[in-house]
C-alpha positions in Angstrom: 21.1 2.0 -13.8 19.0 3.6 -16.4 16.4 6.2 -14.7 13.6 8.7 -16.3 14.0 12.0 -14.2 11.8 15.2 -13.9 14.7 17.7 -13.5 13.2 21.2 -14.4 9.9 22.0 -13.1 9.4 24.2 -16.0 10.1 21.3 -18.0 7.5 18.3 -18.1 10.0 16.5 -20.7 11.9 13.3 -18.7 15.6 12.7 -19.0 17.3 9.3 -19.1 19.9 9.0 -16.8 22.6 6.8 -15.6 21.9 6.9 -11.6 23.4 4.9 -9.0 21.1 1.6 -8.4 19.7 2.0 -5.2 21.1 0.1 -2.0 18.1 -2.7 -0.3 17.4 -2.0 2.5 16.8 -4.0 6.0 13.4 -4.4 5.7 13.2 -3.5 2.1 13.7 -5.8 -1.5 15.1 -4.3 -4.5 12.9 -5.0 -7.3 14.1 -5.7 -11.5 11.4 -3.6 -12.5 10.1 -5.5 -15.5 6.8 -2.5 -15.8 5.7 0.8 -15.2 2.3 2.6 -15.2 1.7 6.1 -16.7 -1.2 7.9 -14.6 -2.6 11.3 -13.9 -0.7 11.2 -10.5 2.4 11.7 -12.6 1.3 14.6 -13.6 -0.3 16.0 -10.9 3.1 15.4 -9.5 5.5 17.3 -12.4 2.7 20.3 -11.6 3.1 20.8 -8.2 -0.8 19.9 -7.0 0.7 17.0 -4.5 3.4 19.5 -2.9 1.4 20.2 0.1 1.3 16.4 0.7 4.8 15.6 0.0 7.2 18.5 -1.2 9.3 16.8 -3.9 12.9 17.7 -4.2 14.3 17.8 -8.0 15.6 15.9 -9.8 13.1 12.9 -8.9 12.5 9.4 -10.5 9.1 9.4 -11.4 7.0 6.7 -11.5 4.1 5.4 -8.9 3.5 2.1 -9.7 5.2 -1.2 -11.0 5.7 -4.5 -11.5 8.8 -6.3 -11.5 11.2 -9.4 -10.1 12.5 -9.4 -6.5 16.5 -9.2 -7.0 17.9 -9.1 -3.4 15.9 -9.1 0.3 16.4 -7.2 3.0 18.0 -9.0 6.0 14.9 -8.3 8.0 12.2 -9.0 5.3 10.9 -12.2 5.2 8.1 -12.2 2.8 9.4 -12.2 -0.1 12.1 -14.5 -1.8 14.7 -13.8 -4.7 12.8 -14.7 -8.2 8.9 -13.7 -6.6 7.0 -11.6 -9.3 5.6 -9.0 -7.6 3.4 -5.6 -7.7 2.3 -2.2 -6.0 1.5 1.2 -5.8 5.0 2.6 -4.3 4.5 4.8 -1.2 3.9 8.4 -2.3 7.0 9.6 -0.5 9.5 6.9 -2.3 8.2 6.9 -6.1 10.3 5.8 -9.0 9.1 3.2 -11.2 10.3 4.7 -14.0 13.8 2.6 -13.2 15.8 -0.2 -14.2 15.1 -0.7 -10.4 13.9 0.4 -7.2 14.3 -0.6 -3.3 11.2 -0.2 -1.5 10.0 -1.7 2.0 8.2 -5.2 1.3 4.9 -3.6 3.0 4.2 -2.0 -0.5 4.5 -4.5 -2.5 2.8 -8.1 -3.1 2.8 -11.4 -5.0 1.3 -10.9 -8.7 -1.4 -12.9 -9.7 -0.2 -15.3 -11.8 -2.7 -14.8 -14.6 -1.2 -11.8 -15.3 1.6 -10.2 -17.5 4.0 -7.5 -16.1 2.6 -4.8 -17.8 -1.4 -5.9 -16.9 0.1 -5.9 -13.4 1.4 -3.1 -13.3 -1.5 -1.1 -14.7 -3.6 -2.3 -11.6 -2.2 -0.6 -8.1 -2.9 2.8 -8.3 -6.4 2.9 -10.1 -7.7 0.0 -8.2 -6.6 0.7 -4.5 -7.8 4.3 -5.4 -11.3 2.7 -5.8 -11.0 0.4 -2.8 -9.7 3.2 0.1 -12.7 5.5 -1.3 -14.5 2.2 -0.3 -13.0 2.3 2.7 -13.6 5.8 3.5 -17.5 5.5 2.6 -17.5 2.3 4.3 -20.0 0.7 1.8 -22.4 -2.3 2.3 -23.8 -4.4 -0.2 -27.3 -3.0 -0.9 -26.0 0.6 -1.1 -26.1 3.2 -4.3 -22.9 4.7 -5.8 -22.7 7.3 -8.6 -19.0 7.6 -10.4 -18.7 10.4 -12.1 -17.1 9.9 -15.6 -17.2 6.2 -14.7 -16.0 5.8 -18.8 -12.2 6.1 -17.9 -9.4 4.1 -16.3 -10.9 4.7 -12.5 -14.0 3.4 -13.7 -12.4 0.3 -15.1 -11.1 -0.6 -11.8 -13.8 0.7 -9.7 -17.1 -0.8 -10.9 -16.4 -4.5 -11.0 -14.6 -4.0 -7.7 -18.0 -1.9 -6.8 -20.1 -5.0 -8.2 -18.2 -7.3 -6.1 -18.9 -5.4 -3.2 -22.6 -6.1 -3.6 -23.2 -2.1 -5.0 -25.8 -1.0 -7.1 -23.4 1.5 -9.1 -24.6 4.0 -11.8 -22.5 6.1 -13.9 -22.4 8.8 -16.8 -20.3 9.5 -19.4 -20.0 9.4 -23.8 -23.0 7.1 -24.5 -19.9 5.1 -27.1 -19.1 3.8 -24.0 -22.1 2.3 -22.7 -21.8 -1.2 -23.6 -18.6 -1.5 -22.7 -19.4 0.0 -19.4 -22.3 -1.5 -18.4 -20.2 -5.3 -19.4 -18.3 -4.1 -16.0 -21.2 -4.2 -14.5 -23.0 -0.8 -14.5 -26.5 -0.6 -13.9 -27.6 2.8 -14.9 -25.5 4.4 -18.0 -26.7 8.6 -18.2 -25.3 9.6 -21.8 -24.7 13.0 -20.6 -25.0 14.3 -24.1 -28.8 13.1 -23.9 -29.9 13.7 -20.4 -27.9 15.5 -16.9 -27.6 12.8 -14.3 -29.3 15.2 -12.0 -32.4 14.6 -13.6 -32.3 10.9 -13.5 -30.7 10.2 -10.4 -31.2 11.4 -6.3 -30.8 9.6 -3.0 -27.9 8.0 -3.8 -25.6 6.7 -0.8 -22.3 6.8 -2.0 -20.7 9.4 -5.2 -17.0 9.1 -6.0 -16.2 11.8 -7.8 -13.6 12.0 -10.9 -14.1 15.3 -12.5 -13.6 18.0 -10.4 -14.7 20.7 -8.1 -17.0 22.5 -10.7 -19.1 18.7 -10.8 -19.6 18.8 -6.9 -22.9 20.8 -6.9 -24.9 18.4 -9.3 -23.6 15.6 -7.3 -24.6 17.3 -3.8 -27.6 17.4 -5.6 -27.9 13.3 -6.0 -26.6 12.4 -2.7 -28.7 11.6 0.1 -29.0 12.6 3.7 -25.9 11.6 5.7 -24.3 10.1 2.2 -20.6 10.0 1.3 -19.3 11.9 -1.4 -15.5 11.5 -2.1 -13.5 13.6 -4.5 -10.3 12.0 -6.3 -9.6 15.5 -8.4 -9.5 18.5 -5.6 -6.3 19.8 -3.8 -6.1 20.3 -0.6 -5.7 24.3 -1.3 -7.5 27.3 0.1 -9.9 27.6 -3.0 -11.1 24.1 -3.1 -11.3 24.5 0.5 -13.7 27.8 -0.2 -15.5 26.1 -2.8 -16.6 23.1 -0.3 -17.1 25.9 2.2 -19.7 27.6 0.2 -21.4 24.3 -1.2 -22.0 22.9 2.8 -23.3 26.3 4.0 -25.7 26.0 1.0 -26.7 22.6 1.4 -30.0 20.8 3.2 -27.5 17.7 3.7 -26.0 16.3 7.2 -23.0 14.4 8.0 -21.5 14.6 4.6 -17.8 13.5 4.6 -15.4 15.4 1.5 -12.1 13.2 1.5 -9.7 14.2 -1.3 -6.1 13.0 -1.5 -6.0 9.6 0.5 -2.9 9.1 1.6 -1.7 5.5 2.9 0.8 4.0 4.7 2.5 0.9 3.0 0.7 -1.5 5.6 -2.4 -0.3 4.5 -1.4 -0.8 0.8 -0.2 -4.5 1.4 -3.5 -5.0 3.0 -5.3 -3.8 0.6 -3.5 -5.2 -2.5 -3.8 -8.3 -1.3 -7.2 -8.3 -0.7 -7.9 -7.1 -4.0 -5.6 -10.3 -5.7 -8.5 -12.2 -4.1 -11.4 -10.1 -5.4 -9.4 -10.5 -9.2 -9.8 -14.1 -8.8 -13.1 -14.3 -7.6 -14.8 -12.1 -10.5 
């Protein structure tokens, strides 16, 4: 089969390669992949940021999400059959959308919606369960405040309707070009940050996902209340990000703040999850 692989780590170009298709496993189905999503985590990947997570080996298939047709089933799976549509984000430690195919265990995978296409399906996975297990991690009732930062971009996209359907009051900032498209998600506060810092506008906020980095975490220590939640999607688990959250507890008047960065799941979690969040599509 046909395979884009990162073989140089020096290089960020793919290669297209003729690989062996991959054997299905027992509790596994081997997917037609019909379409693959291009995201920051590939990246993130081809750089080297993940490899205290998982320490790739080269060359590697890339690729972290997909949509596709089931092909063959395991002899132990059982919930899917040959012809289902079907979509996920692929476990972190078996990647490779970026295939004519891929064998992955049926827990990471589930039935598409049948509104959409391939390629709207599999744009979904990785953006949206990232926005749902920060959910998770916050644990967020309706009623409560959340701040994304940089709410404008793909993350955003997913997260504020699923945050509106949660029963969230969510505020955002970001280029004020953006704001009527934003706010049509369902935004309630838009902060142009070319007119006014957030930091002025905003404080005691429950909840701030965080989507820029670790130079954005004091202005949004600054907005968070007491015992809040503040989860990062951009720092490493390194010794400097580790420094910098260091230095900004020991300076800060908060308690019980919980810093999550670089949520890892296991493919149950992921079929739970993806499956809830076909019913939250259909019910906004």
């Amino acid at each position: 089969m046909k395979a884009a692989l990162f073989t140089n780590k020096n290089d960020k170009d793919l290669a297209s390669k003729d690989i062996l298709t991959p054997v299905c496993g027992d509790h596994e189905v081997l997917i037609t992949i019909k379409a693959a999503a291009v995201n920051p985590l590939d990246l993130l990947i081809m750089n080297g940021d993940i490899k205290l997570i998982v320490p790739y080996s080269l060359p590697l298939v890339m690729g972290n999400e997909c949509a596709g047709v089931v092909k063959q089933v395991g002899k132990s799976a059982s919930r899917f059959k040959v012809g289902d549509h079907i979509y996920g984000r692929l476990p972190l430690h078996h990647i490779g959308a970026f295939a004519q195919y891929i064998s992955v265990s049926e827990d990471a995978m589930a039935l598409m919606p049948t509104y959409l296409s391939f390629e709207e399906a599999a744009s979904v996975p990785l953006t949206a369960l990232t926005a749902m297990q920060a959910f998770a991690v916050m644990h967020v009732k309706a009623g409560d405040s959340l701040f994304i930062s940089g709410g404008t971009g793909s993350l955003g996209a997913m997260a504020i309707p699923i945050a509106k359907h949660l029963g969230l009051h969510v505020y955002t900032n970001g280029n004020g070009e953006n704001e009527v498209r934003v706010r049509a998600l369902g935004t309630e506060k838009f902060i142009d940050y070319k007119k006014e810092n957030y930091v002025n506008v905003l404080s005691n906020v429950d909840h701030v996902l965080d989507t820029l980095g670790d130079r954005e975490l004091p202005n949004e220590f600054a907005i968070l209340k007491e015992g809040g939640h503040l989860v990062s999607l951009r720092g490493m688990p390194n010794r400097r990000f580790a420094k910098r959250m260091g230095n900004l507890l020991e300076n800060s008047c908060f308690l019980a703040l919980r810093i999550v960065n670089s949520i890892v799941w296991l493919p149950k979690s992921i079929r739970r999850m993806i499956s809830s969040l076909c019913m939250k599509m259909v019910s906004s």
